[in-house]
Kinemage of the C-alpha trace (Angstrom):
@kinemage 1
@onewidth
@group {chain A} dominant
@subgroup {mainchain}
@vectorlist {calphas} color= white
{ca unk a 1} P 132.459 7.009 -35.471
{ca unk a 2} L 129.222 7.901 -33.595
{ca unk a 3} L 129.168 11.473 -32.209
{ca unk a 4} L 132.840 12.174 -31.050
{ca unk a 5} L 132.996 15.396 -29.526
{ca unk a 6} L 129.777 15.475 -28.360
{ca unk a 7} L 128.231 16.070 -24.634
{ca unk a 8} L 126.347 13.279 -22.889
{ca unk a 9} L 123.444 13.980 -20.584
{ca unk a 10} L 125.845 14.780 -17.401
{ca unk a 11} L 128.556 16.461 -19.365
{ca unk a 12} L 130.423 13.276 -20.458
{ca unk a 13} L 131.735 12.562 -23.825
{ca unk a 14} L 129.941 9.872 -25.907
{ca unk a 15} L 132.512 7.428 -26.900
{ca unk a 16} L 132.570 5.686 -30.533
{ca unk a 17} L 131.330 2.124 -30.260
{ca unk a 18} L 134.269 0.370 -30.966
{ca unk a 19} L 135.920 2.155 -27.946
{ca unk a 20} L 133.225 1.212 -25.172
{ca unk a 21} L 133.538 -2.084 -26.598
{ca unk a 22} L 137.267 -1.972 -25.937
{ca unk a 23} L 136.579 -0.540 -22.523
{ca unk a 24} L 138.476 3.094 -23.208
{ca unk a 25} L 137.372 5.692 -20.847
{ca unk a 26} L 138.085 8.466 -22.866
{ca unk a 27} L 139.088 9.477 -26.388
{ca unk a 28} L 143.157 9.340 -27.765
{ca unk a 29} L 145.150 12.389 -27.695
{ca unk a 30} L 145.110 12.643 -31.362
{ca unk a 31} L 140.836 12.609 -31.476
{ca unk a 32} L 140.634 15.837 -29.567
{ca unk a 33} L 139.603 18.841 -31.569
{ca unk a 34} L 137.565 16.651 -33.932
{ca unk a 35} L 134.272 17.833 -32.562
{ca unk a 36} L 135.006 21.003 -34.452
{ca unk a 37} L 133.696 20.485 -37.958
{ca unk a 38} L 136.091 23.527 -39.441
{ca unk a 39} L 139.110 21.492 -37.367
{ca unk a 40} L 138.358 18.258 -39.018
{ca unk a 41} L 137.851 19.939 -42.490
{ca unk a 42} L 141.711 21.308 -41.971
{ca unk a 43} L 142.728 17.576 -40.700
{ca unk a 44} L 141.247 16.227 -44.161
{ca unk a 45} L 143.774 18.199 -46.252
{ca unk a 46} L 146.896 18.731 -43.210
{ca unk a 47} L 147.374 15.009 -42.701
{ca unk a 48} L 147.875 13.631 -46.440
{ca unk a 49} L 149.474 16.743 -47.175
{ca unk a 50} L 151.768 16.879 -44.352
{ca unk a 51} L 152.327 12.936 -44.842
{ca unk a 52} L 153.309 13.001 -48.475
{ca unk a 53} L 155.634 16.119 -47.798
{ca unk a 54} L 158.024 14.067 -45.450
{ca unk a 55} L 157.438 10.798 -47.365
{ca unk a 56} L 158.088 12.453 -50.639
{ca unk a 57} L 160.934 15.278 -49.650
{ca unk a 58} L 162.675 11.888 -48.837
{ca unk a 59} L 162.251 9.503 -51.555
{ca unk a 60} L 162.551 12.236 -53.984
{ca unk a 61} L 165.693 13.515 -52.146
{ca unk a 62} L 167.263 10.315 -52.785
{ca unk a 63} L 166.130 10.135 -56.149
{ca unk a 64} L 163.572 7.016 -56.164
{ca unk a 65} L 161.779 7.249 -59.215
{ca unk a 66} L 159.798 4.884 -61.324
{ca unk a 67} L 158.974 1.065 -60.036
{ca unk a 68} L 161.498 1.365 -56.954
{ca unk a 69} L 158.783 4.510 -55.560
{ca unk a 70} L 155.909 2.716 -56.473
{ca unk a 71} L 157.087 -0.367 -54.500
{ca unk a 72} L 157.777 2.263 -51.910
{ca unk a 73} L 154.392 3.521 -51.042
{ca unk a 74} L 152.890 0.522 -51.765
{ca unk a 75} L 154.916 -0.983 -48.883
{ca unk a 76} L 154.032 2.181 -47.251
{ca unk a 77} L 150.238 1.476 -47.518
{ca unk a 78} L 150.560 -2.112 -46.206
{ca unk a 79} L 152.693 -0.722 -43.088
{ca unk a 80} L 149.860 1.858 -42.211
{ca unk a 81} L 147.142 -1.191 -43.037
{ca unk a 82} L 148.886 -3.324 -40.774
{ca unk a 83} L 149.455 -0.643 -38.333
{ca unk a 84} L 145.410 0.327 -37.791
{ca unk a 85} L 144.179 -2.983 -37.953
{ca unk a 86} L 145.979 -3.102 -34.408
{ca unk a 87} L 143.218 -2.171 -31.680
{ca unk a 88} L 145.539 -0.176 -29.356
{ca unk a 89} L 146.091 2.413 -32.787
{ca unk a 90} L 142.741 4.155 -31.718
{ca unk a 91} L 140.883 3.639 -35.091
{ca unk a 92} L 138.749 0.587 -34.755
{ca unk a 93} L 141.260 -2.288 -35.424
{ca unk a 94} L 139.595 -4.667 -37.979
{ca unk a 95} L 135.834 -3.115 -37.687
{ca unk a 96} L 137.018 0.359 -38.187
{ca unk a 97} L 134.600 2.990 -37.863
{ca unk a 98} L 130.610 2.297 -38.769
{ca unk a 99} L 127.289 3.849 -37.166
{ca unk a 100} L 128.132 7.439 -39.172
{ca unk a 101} L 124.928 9.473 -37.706
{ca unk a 102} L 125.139 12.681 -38.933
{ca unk a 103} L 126.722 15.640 -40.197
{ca unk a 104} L 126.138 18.917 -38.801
{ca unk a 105} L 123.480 18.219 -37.472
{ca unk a 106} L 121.805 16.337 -40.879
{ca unk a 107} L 121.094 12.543 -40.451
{ca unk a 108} L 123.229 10.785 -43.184
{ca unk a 109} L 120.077 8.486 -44.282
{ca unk a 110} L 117.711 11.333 -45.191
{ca unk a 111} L 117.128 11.788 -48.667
{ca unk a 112} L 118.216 15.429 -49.021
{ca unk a 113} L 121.778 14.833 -47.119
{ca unk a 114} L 122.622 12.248 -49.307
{ca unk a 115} L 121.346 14.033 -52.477
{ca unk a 116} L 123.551 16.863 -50.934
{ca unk a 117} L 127.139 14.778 -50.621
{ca unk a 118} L 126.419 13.382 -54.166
{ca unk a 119} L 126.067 17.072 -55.640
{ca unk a 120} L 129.246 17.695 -53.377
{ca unk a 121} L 131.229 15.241 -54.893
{ca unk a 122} L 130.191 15.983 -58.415
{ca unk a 123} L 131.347 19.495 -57.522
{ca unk a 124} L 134.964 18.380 -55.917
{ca unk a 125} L 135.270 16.256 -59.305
{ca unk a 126} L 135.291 19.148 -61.643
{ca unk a 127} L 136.837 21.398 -59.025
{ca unk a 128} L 139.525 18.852 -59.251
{ca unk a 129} L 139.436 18.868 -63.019
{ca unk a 130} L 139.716 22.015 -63.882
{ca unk a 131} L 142.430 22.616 -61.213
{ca unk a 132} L 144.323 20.242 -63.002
{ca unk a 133} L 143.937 21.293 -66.393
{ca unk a 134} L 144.696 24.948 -65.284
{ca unk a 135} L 148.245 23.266 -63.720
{ca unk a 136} L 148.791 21.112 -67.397
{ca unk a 137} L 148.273 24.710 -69.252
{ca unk a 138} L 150.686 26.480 -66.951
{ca unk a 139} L 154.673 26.773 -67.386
{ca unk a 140} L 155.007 24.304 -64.595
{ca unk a 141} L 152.474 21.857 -66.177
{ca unk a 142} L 155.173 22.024 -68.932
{ca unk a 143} L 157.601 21.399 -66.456
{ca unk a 144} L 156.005 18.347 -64.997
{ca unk a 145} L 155.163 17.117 -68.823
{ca unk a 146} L 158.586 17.125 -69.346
{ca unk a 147} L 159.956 15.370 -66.409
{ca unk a 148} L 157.616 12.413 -67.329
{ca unk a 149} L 158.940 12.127 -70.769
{ca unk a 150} L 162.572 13.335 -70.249
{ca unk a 151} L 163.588 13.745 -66.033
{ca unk a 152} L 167.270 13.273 -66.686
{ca unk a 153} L 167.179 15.686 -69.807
{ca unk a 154} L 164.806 18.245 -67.627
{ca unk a 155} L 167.078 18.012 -64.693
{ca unk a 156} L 170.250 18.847 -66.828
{ca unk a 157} L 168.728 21.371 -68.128
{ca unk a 158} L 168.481 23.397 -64.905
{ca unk a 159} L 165.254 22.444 -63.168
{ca unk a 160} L 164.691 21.279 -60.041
{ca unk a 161} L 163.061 18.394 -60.754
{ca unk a 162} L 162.607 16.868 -57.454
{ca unk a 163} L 160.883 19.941 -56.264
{ca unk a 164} L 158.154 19.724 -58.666
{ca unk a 165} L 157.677 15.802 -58.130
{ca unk a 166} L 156.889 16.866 -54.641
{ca unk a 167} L 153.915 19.757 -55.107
{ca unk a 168} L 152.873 17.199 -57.194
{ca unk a 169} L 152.960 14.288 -55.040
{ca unk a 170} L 151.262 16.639 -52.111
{ca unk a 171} L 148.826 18.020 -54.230
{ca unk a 172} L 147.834 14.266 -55.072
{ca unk a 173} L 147.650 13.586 -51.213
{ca unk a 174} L 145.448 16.766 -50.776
{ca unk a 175} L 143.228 15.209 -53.318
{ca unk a 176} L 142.876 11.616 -52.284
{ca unk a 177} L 141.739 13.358 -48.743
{ca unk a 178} L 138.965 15.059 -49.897
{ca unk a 179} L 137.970 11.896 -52.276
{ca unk a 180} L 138.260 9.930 -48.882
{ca unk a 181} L 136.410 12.257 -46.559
{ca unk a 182} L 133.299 12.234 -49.565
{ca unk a 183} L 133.731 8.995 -49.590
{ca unk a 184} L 133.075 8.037 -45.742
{ca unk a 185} L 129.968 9.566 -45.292
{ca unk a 186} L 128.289 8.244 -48.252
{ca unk a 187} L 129.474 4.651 -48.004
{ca unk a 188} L 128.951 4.372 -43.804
{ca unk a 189} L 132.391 2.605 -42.952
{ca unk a 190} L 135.662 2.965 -42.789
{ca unk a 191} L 138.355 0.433 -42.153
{ca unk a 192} L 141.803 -0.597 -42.318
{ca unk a 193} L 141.030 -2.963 -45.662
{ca unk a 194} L 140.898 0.761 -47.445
{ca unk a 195} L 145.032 0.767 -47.429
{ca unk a 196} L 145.118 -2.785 -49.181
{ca unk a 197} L 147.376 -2.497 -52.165
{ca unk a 198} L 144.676 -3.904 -54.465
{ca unk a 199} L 142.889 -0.648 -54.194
{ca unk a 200} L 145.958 1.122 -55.740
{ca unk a 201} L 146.008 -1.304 -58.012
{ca unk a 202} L 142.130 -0.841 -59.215
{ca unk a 203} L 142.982 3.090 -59.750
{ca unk a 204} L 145.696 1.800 -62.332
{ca unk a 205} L 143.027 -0.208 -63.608
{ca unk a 206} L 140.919 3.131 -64.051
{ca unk a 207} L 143.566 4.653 -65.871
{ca unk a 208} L 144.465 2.194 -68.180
{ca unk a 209} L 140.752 1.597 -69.232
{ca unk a 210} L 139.739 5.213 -69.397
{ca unk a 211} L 143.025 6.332 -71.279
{ca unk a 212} L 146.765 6.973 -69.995
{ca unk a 213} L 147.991 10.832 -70.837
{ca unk a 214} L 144.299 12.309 -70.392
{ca unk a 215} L 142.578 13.908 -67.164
{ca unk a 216} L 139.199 12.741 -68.094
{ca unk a 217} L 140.202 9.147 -69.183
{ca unk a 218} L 141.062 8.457 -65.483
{ca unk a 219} L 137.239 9.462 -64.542
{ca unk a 220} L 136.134 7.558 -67.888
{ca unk a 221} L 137.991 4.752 -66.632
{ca unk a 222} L 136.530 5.240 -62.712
{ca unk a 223} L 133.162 5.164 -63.906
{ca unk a 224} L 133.390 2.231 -66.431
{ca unk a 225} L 135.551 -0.133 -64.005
{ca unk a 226} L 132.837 0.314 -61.301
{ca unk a 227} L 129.860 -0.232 -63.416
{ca unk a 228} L 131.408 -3.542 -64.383
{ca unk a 229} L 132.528 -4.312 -60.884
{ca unk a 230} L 128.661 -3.967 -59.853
{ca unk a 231} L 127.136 -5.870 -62.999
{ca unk a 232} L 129.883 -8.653 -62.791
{ca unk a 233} L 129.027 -8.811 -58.968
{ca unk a 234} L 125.571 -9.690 -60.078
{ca unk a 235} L 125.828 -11.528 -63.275
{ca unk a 236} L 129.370 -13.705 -62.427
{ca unk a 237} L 129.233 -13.375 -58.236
{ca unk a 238} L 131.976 -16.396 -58.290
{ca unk a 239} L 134.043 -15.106 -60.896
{ca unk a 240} L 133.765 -11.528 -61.326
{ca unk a 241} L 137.485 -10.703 -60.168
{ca unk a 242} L 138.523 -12.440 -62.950
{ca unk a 243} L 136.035 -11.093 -65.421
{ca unk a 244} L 137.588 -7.474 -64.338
{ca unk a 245} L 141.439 -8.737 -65.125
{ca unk a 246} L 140.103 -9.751 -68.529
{ca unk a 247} L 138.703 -6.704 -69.302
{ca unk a 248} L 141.762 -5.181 -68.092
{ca unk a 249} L 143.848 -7.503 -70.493
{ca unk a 250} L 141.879 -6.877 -73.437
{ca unk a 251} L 142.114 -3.306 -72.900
{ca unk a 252} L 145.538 -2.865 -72.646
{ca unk a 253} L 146.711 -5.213 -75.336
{ca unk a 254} L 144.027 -3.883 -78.012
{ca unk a 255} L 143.500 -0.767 -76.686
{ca unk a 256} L 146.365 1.164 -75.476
{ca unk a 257} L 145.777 4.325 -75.179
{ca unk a 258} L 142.520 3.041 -73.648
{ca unk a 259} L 138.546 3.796 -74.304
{ca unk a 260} L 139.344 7.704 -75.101
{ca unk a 261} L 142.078 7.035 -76.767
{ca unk a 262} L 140.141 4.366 -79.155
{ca unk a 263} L 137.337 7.315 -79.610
{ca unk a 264} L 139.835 10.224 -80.529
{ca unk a 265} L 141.295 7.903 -83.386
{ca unk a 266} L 138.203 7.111 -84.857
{ca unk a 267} L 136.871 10.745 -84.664
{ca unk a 268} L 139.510 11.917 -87.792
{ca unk a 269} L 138.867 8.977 -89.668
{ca unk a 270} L 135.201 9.926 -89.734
{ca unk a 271} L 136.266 13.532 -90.419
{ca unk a 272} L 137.908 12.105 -93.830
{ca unk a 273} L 135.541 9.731 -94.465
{ca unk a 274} L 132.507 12.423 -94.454
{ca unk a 275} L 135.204 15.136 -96.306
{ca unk a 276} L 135.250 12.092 -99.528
């Protein structure tokens, strides 16, 4: 969105594109306060978070676990798709938002911004990581560790296993915000099309590839599965969707505990062989 928030030359505010084309006089309810950079930086990690705390108090409340949630907020994802792609929603309908500028006061294009939000992602990344290996290492990393293997055993035992589910499920929410507010500025455009279930489906994809059970087989997995989406763009442009489900298929029938997993069992073997 181009400059929301900001003054024009006779103390107007400058609309986004896609509202002058839609002939809105003035900005939704829900925009105001946006113009504030700290405001919108609070709004990144509020919203998710506040989103997957009612979503997830009730589908963990009623005890929706395993295919039945993931059916769940994947229907939940199509609604919201379905829901912004209308033009009356405020967020662009199909076009979505495009013509980013700048950021405080930076122009997005220069060199040094974008240099800038890369280093700034790099740094949420291992942020990220090492806040989530400091949660595996704690007593409620044990906790959660167990409720994946064992939830019924875990819950019997005394836990409250649907309150951990949800700081989990939050703290996810908290973390895909960030990723998408990185994400925006870098790319240019936003739109509804970001909600489509396949995208879900291509993080599975990550994880599978890069190694269930691990933190840093998911960002293996992230970094391989793009670099083939971009060569098998070029190389295959006709078929490179199915060139990705093949590699996916291969991987998870010879490999699966995926790429890292496939390293860590060669790395003893070597180990043995060298110790002979």
């Amino acid at each position: 969105m181009r400059q929301i928030g900001t003054r024009g030359v006779y103390g107007d505010p400058i609309l986004p594109d896609f509202m002058v084309f839609l002939n809105w006089k003035e900005l939704p309810w829900f925009w105001h306060g946006f113009e504030s950079f700290p405001f919108a930086v609070l709004m990144v990690v509020l919203v998710p978070g506040l989103l997957a705390l009612v979503f997830g108090f009730l589908a963990f409340r009623s005890r929706v676990s395993g295919v039945y949630f993931s059916i769940i907020t994947q229907a939940l994802t199509y609604a919201l798709m379905l829901a912004f792609f209308r033009n009356d929603m405020g967020f662009g309908g199909n076009n979505g938002f495009t013509d980013f500028k700048d950021i405080l006061g930076f122009g997005l294009q220069a060199p040094a911004t974008r240099t800038t939000l890369f280093l700034i992602t790099v740094l949420a990344l291992g942020l990220t990581y090492l806040l989530c290996r400091w949660i595996i290492a704690s007593r409620a990393g044990r906790v959660i560790q167990a409720v994946r293997d064992a939830e019924s055993r875990a819950r019997f035992i005394g836990y409250r296993v649907e309150s951990y589910k949800l700081w989990v499920f939050v703290l996810s929410a908290v973390i895909a915000g960030i990723a998408g507010a990185l994400y925006v500025p870098q790319i240019g455009i936003i739109n509804p099309s970001e909600f489509s279930p396949a995208n879900s489906i291509e993080i599975v994809i990550w994880v599978a590839i890069g190694g269930r059970g691990t933190l840093y087989g998911a960002v293996v997995g992230a970094f391989l599965v793009n670099y083939a989406k971009t060569y098998f763009t070029t190389v295959l442009p006709s078929m490179w969707l199915y060139a990705l489900g093949t590699l996916f298929v291969v991987v998870t029938l010879f490999l699966p505990n995926g790429v890292v997993g496939a390293v860590a069992s060669l790395l003893p073997s070597r180990r043995r062989t060298a110790d002979a």
